[in-house]
C-alpha positions as CSV (number, residue, x, y, z in Angstrom):
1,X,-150.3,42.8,-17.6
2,X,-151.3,40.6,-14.5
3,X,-149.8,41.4,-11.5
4,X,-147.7,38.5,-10.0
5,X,-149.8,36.8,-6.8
6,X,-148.1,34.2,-4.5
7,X,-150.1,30.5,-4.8
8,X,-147.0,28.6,-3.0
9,X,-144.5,29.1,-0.4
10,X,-142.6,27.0,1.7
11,X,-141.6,27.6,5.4
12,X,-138.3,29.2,5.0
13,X,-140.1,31.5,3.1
14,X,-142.6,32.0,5.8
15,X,-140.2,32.1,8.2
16,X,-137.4,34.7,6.8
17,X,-140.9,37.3,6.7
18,X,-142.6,36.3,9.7
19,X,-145.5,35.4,7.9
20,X,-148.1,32.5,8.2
21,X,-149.6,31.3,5.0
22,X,-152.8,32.4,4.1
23,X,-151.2,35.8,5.0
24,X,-149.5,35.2,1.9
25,X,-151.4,33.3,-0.6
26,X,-153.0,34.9,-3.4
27,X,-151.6,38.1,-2.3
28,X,-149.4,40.7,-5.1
29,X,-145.9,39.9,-4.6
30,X,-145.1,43.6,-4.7
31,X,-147.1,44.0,-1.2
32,X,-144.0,42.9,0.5
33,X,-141.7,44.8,-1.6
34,X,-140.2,47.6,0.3
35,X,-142.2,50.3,-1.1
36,X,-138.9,52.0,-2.7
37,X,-138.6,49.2,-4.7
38,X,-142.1,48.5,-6.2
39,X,-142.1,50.6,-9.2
40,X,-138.4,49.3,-10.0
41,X,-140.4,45.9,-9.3
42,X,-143.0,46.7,-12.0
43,X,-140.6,47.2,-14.4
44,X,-138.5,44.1,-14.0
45,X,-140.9,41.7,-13.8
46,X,-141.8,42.1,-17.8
47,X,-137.8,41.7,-18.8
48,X,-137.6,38.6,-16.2
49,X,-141.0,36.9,-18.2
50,X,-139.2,37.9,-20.9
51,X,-135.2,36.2,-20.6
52,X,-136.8,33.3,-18.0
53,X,-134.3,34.0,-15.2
54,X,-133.4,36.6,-12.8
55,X,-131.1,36.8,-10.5
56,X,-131.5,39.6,-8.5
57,X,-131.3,40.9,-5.0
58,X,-133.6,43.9,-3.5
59,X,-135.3,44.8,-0.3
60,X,-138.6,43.1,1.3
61,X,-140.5,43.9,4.2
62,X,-141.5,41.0,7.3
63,X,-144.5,41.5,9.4
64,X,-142.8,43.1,11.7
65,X,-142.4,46.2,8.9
66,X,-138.5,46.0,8.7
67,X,-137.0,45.5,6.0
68,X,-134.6,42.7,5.2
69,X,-132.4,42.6,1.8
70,X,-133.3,39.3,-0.1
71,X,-131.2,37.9,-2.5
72,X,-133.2,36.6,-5.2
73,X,-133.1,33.2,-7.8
74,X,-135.4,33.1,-10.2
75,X,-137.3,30.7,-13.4
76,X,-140.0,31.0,-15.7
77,X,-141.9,28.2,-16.2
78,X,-144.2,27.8,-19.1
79,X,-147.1,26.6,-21.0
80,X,-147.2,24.1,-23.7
81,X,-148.4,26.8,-26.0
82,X,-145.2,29.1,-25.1
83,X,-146.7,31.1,-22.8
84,X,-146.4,32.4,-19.1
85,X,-147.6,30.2,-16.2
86,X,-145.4,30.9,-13.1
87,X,-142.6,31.9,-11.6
88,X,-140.3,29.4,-9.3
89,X,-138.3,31.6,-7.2
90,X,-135.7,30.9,-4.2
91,X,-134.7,33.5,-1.7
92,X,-132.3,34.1,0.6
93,X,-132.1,36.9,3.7
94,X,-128.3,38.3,2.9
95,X,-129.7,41.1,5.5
96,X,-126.9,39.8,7.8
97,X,-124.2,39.8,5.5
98,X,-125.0,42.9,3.6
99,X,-124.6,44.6,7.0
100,X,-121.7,42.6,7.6
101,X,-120.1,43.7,4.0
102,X,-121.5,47.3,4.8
103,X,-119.4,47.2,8.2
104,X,-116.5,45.3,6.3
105,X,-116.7,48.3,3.7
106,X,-116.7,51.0,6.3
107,X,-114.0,49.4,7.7
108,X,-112.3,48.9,4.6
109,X,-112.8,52.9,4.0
110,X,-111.6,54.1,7.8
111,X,-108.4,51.7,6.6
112,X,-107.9,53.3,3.6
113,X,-108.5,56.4,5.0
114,X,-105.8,55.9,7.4
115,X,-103.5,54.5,5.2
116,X,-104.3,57.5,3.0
117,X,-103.6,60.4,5.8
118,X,-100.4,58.5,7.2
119,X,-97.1,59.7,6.5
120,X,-95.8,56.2,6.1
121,X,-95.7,53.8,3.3
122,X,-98.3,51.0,3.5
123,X,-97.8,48.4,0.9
124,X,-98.7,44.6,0.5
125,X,-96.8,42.3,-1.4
126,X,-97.7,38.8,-2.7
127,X,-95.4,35.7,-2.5
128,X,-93.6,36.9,-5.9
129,X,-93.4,40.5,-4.7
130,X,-95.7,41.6,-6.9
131,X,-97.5,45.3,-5.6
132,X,-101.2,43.9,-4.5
133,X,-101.7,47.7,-2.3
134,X,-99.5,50.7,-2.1
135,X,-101.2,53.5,-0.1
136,X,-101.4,57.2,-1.3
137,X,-98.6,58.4,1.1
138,X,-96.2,56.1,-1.1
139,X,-97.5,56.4,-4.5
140,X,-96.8,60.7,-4.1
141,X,-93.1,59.4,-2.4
142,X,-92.6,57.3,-5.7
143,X,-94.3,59.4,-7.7
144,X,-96.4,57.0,-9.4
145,X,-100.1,56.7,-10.4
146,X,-101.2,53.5,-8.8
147,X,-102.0,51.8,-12.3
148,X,-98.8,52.2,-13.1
149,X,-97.3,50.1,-10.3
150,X,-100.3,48.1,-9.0
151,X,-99.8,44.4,-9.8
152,X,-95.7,45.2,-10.9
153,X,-92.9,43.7,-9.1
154,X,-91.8,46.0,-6.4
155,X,-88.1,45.1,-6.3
156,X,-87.8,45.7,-10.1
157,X,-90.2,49.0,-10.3
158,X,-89.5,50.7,-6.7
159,X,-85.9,50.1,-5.7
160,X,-82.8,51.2,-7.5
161,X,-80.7,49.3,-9.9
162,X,-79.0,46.6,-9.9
163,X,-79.5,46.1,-6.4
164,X,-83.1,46.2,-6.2
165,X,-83.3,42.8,-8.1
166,X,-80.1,41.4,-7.5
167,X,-79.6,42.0,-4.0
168,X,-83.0,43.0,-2.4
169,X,-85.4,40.3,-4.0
170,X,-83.1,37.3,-3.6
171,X,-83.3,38.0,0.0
172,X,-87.1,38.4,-0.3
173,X,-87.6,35.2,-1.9
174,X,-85.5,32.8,0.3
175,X,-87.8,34.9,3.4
176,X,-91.5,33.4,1.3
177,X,-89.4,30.1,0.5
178,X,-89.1,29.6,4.7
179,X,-85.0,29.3,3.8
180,X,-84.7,32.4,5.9
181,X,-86.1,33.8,9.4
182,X,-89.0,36.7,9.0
183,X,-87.3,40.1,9.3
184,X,-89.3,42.3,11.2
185,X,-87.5,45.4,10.4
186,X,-85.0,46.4,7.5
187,X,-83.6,49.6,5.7
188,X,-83.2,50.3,1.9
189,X,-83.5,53.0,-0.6
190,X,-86.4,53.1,-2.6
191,X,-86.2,55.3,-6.3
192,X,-89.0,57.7,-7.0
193,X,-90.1,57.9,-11.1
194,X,-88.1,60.6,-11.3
195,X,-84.6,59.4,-10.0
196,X,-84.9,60.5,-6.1
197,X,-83.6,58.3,-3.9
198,X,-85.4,57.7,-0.3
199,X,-84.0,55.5,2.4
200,X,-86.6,53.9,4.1
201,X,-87.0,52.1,7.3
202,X,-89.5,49.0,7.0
203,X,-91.7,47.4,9.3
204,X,-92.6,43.9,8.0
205,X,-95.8,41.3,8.8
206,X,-96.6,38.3,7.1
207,X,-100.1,37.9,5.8
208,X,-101.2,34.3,6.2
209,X,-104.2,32.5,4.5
210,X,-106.8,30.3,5.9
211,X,-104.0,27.6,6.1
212,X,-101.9,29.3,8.0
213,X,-99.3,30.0,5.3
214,X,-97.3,32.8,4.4
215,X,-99.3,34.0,1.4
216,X,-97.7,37.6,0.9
217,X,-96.7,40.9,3.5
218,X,-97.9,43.8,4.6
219,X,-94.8,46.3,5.5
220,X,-95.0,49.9,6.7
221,X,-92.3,52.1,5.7
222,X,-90.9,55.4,7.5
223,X,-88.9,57.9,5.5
224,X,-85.5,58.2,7.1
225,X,-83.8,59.9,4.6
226,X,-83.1,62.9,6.4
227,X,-81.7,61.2,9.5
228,X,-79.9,58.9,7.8
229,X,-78.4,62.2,6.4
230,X,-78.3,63.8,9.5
231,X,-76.6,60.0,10.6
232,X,-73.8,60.7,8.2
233,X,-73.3,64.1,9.1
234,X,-72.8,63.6,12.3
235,X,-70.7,61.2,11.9
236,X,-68.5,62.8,9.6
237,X,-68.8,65.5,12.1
238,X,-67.2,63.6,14.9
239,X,-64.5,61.8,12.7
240,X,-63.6,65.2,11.8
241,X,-63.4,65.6,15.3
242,X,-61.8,62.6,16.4
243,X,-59.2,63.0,13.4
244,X,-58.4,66.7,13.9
245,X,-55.1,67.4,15.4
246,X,-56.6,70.2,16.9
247,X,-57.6,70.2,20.7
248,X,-61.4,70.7,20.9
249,X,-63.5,70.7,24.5
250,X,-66.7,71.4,25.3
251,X,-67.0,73.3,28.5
252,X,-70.0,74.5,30.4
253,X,-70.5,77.9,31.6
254,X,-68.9,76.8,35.3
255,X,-65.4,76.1,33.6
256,X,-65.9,72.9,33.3
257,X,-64.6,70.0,30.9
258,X,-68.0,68.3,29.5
259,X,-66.4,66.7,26.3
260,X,-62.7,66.5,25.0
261,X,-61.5,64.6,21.7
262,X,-59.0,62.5,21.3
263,X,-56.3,64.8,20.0
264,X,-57.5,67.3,22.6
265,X,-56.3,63.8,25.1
266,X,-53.5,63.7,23.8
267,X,-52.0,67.2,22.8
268,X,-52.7,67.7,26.6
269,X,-51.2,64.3,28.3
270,X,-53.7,64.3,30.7
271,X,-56.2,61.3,30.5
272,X,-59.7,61.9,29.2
273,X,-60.9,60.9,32.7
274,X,-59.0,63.4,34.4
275,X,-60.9,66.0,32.6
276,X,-64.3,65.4,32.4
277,X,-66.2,67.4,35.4
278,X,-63.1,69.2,36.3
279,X,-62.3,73.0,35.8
280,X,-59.8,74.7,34.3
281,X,-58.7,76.5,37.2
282,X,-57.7,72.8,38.1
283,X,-56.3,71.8,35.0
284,X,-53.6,74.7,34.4
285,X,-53.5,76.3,37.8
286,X,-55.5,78.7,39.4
287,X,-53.2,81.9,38.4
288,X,-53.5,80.6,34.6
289,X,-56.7,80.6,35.0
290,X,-57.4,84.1,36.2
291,X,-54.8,85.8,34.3
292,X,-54.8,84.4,31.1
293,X,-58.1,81.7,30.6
294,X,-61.3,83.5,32.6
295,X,-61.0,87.2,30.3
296,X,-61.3,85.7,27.1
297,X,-63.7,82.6,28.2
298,X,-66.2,85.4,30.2
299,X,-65.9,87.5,27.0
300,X,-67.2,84.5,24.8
301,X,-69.9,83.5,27.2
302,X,-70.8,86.5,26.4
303,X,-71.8,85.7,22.9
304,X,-68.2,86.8,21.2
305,X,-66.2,84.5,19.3
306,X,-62.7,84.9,21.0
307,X,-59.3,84.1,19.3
308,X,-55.8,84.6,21.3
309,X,-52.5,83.2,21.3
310,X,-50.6,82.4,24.4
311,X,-47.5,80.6,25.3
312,X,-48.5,77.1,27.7
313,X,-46.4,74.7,29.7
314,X,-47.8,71.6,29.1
315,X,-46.9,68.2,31.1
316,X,-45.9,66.0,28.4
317,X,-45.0,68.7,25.3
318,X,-43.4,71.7,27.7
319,X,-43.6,74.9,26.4
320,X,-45.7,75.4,23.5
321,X,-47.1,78.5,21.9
322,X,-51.2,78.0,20.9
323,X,-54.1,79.8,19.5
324,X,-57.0,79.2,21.2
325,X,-60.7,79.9,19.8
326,X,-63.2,80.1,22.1
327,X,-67.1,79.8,20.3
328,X,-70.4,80.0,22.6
329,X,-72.6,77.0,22.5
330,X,-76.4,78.3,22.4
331,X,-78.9,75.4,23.5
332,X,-81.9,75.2,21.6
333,X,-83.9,77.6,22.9
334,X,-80.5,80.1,21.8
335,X,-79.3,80.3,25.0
336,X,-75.5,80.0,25.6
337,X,-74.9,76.7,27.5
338,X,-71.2,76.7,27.5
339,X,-67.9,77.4,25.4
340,X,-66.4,75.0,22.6
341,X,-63.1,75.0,22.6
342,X,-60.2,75.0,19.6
343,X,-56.7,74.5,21.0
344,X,-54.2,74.5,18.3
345,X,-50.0,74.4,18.3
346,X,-48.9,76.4,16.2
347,X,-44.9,76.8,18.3
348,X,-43.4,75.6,14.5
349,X,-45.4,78.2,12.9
350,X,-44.8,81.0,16.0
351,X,-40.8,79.5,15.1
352,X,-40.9,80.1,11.1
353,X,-42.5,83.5,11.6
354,X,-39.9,84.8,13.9
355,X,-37.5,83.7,11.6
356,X,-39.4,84.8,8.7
357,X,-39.0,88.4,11.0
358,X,-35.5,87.5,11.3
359,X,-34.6,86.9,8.1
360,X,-37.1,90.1,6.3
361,X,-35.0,92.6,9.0
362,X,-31.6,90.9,7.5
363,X,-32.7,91.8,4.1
364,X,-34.2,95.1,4.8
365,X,-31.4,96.1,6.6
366,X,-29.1,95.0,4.0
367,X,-26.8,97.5,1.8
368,X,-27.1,95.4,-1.1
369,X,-30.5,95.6,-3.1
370,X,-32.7,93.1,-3.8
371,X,-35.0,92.6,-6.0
372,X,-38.2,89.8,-7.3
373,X,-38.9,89.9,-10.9
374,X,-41.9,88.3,-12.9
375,X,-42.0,86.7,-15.9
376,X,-42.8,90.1,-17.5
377,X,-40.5,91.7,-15.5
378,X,-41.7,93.6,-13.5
379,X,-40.6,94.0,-9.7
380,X,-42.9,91.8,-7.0
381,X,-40.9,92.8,-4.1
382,X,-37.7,94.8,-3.5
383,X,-36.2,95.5,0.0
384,X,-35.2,98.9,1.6
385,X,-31.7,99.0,0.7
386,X,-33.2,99.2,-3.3
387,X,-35.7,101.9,-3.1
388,X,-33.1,104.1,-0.9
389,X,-30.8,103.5,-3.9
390,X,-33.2,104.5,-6.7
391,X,-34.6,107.2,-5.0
392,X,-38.1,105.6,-5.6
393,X,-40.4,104.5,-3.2
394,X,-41.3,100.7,-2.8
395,X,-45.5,101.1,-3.7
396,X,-43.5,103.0,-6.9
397,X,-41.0,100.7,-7.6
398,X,-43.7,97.8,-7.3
399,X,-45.7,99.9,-10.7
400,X,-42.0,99.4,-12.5
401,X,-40.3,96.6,-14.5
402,X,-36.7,96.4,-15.3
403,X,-36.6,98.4,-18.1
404,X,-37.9,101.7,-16.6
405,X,-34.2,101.5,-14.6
406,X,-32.0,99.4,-16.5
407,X,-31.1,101.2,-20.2
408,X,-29.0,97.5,-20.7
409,X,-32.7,95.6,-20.7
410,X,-35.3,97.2,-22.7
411,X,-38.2,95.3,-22.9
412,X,-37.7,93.1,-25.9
413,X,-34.2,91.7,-24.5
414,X,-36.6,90.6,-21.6
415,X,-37.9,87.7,-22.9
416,X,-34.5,86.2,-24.2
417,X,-33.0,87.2,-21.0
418,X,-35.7,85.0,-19.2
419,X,-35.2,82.1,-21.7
420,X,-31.7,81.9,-20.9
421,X,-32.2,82.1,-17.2
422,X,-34.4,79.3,-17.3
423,X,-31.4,77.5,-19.0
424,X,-28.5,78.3,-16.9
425,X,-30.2,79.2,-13.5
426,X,-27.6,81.5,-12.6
427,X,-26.0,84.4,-14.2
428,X,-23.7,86.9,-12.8
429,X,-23.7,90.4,-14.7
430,X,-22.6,94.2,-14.7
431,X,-25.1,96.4,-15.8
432,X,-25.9,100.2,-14.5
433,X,-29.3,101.5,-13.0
434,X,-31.2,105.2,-13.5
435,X,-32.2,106.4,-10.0
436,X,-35.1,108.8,-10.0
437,X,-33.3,111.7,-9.8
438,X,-31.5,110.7,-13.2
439,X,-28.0,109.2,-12.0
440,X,-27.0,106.0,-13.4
441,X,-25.3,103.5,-10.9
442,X,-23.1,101.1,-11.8
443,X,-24.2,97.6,-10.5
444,X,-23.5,94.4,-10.3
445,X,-26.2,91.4,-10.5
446,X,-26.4,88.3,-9.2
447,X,-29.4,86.6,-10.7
448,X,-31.0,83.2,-10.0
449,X,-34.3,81.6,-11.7
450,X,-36.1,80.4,-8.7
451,X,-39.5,78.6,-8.6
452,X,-41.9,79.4,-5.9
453,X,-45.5,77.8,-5.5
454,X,-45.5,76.6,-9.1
455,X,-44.7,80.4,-10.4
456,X,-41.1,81.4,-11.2
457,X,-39.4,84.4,-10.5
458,X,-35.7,86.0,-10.8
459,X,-34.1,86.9,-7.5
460,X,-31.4,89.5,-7.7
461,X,-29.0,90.8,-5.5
462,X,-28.0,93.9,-6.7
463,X,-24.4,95.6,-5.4
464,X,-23.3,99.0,-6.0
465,X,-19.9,99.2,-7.2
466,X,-19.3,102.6,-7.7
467,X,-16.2,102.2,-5.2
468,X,-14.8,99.1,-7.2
469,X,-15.2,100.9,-11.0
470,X,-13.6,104.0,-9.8
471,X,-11.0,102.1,-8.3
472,X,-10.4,99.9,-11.1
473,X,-10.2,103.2,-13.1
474,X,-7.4,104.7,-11.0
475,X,-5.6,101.2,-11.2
476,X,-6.3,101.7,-14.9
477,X,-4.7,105.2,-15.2
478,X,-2.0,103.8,-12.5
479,X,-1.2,101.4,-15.2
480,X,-1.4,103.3,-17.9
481,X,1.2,106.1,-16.1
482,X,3.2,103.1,-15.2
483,X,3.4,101.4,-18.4
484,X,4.3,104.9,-19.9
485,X,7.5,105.5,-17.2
486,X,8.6,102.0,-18.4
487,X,8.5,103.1,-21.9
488,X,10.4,106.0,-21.1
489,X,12.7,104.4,-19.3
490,X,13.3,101.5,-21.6
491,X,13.9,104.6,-24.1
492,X,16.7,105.9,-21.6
493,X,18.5,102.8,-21.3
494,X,18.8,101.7,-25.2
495,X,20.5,105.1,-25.6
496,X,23.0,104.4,-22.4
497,X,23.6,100.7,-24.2
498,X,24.5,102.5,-27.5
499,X,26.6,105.3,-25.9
500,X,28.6,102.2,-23.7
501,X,28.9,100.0,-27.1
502,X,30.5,102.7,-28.4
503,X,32.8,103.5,-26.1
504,X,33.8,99.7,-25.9
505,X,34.6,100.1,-29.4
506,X,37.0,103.1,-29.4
507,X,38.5,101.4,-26.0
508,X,39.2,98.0,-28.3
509,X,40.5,99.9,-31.1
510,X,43.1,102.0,-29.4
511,X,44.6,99.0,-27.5
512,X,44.9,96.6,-30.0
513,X,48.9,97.9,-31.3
514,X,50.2,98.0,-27.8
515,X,48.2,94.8,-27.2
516,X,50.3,93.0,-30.7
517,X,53.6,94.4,-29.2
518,X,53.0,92.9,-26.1
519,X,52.0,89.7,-27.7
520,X,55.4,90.1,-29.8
521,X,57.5,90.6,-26.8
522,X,55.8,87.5,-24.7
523,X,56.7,85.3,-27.6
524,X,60.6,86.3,-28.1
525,X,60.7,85.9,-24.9
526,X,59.3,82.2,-24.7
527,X,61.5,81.5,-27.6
528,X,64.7,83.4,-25.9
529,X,64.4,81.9,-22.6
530,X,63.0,78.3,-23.9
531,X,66.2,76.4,-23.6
């Protein structure tokens, strides 16, 4: 094969190499190949004879010896018989811009490299909001490989539903439309493949083409999913704070009011203001202070939690009985900064619990027993009064049901018994318990079917009535003797009433002729004496 010589150049081919031109006629083309490229050259040239156009672009060398990258055009031109006569061939130094797209390229690379080691989400959207680039730090936070959501719609494939499309990319669109103001910066969740929802704070720039219109974005996105957590908690932190009717303060380690909440405000009657900066000592009085605040406070600055109750006079409440918590507050390097404070009234409860006391010492000091009974009956609770009865001790009596001291109630009566209490809800019976010892007392019960926190119990008051039953029994044999004597009696006095009818009898009969004569006598006298 003949090697290719040059027999024609023009002067922009002279001038791209440096050449003049009879340093170039009739010379081998390959002589101002860059010698890297001259075997690659040979074995080109046969395929370009071959298909009659190239188009090609490798490295030549000027006079100079550099080399310059040559973008190459190139025809066959042949003979009337078919074959080879020449080769027509335009070139063009792309040595500028091949640097340039080598510097564009390492450009392009440090970008991507930054977008790829950044821990924000880089993505660029077009006009539609389809995904044109989505960096490597927010295809691992959406969990996607970037075929899969390269060239789809972001608001439909990245956002939750329904509000990724209907909320989100509305707003979007009227933004590329120009019907709304560019928003620089915006939060919303984003939805990884997998479900996990990230809230994310956005960064937004329009990307603008060569006439200066709005032809897509280019938004960076931090992860704020944590703070926004963090957000919440805190705020429900200090609504719980703000809502509590508990006193809470924050004080520092001189005694001193830093923070107070509102309820802390208000359960004191003292104006936040007044507070703030001011000590204890100043608040409640200096012998307060010292006698009932500084132990406990210099005991939890200490590192102890501290809890004590303590009766107050306060300005607006008076007297009030509170526990007070005192907690240290450790900075962050764990050192104790101060004290937080829990002030809570508890005077009702301090109240109900003295009555409570009041009204347990009535019934344990009562002579009458008492007992709680469960649904299986068994004892719950019974007071002094029944254990010094039965002989038992309470922890034994609380092992026992009603059976194991009533013979009256074995334990299949039980459950009709409780049937019918829940029926009537009170029931008033006589029945007889064993004490320990083996004695059987004869009692009277008062029961009533009371509920307590959703679980119902029989309450019974118990009385002994020994006394009573034996003196019903001597009003019994009083009665008894008494109805007797009457009998007697009665016996006594229908024999007198016989004895006096007879004797009325033989009194009538003997006086009845002297009675006749008499009678006989009146009337002769009547007749006699008439005239």
């Amino acid at each position: 094969m003949k090697r290719p010589f040059v027999f024609m150049v023009n002067k922009a081919w002279l001038s791209i190499l440096g050449y003049q031109k009879n340093e170039v006629i009739g010379k081998w083309f390959g002589n101002f190949l860059a010698p890297d490229y001259v075997d690659a050259f040979r074995e080109r040239f046969p395929i370009f004879k071959e298909r009659g156009e190239i188009h090609s672009v490798f490295p030549m060398v000027n006079k100079k010896g550099h080399q310059q990258i040559i973008e190459f055009e190139g025809k066959i031109s042949y003979k009337t018989d078919g074959g080879f006569e020449c080769t027509h061939c335009v070139l063009a130094d792309i040595t500028e811009r091949i640097e340039a797209q080598k510097q564009l390229q390492h450009q392009l690379e440090l970008t991507q490299s930054y977008l790829d080691t950044t821990d924000t989400i880089m993505v660029i959207l077009d006009l539609v909001g389809n995904v044109i680039m989505l960096n490597r730090y927010g295809l691992e936070i959406l969990e996607f490989e970037a075929a899969q959501i390269i060239g789809k719609n972001w608001f439909a494939t990245a956002l939750p539903q329904p509000e990724g499309v209907e909320q989100v990319y509305p707003f979007f669109q009227r933004i590329m439309n120009g019907d709304l103001e560019p928003v620089s910066f915006f939060e919303n969740d984003v939805m990884s493949a997998s479900g996990k929802r990230y809230t994310i704070a956005w960064r937004n720039n329009h990307l603008l083409n060569d006439k200066n219109e709005i032809s897509g974005t280019l938004s960076s996105g931090i992860d704020i999913t944590e703070r926004k957590q963090a957000e919440e908690y805190m705020w429900q932190c200090q609504n719980i704070v703000s809502s509590t009717a508990d006193g809470i303060a924050f004080l520092d380690k001189n005694y001193r009011y830093i923070i107070v909440n509102d309820a802390y405000e208000e359960f004191s009657g003292v104006n936040r203001e007044h507070f703030l900066g001011r000590s204890v000592a100043e608040y409640l009085g200096e012998d307060v202070f010292r006698r009932v605040v500084k132990p406990h406070f210099d005991k939890c600055l200490q590192g102890d939690t501290v809890i004590y109750q303590e009766w107050f006079e306060y300005p607006t409440m008076g007297r009030r009985f509170v526990e007070i918590t005192y907690s240290p507050y450790r900075d962050v390097h764990n050192n104790i900064a101060g004290v937080l404070s829990n002030t809570r009234d508890i005077t009702e409860r301090k109240m109900a619990e003295e009555k409570l006391q009041r009204v347990n010492f009535s019934i344990e000091n009562l002579s009458d027993s008492i007992f709680w009974v469960n649904e299986t009956g068994c004892f719950t609770d019974v007071n002094a009064a029944a254990c010094q009865k039965l002989g038992y001790t309470r922890e034994e009596l609380l092992t026992m049901s009603v059976a194991d001291i009533d013979p009256n109630f074995p334990r299949e009566r039980w459950v009709p018994h409780w049937e019918e209490m829940k029926r009537c809800g009170l029931k008033v019976i006589e029945t007889a318990h064993r004490t320990k010892s083996g004695n059987m007392i004869p009692m009277e019960l008062t029961i009533h079917n009371q509920l307590f926190v959703d679980t119902p119990y029989n309450a019974v008051l118990g009385r002994d009535i020994t006394d009573r039953k034996l003196a019903e029994d001597e009003i019994n044999q009083l009665n008894k003797e008494l109805e007797q004597r009457v009998k007697e009696r009665t016996i006594e006095l229908e024999a007198v009433n016989k004895e006096l009818a007879s004797f009325a009898y033989s009194i009538s009969h003997d006086f009845r002729a002297p009675l006749r004569a008499l009678n006989a006598f009146s009337a002769s006298l009547s007749e006699k004496y008439s005239d």
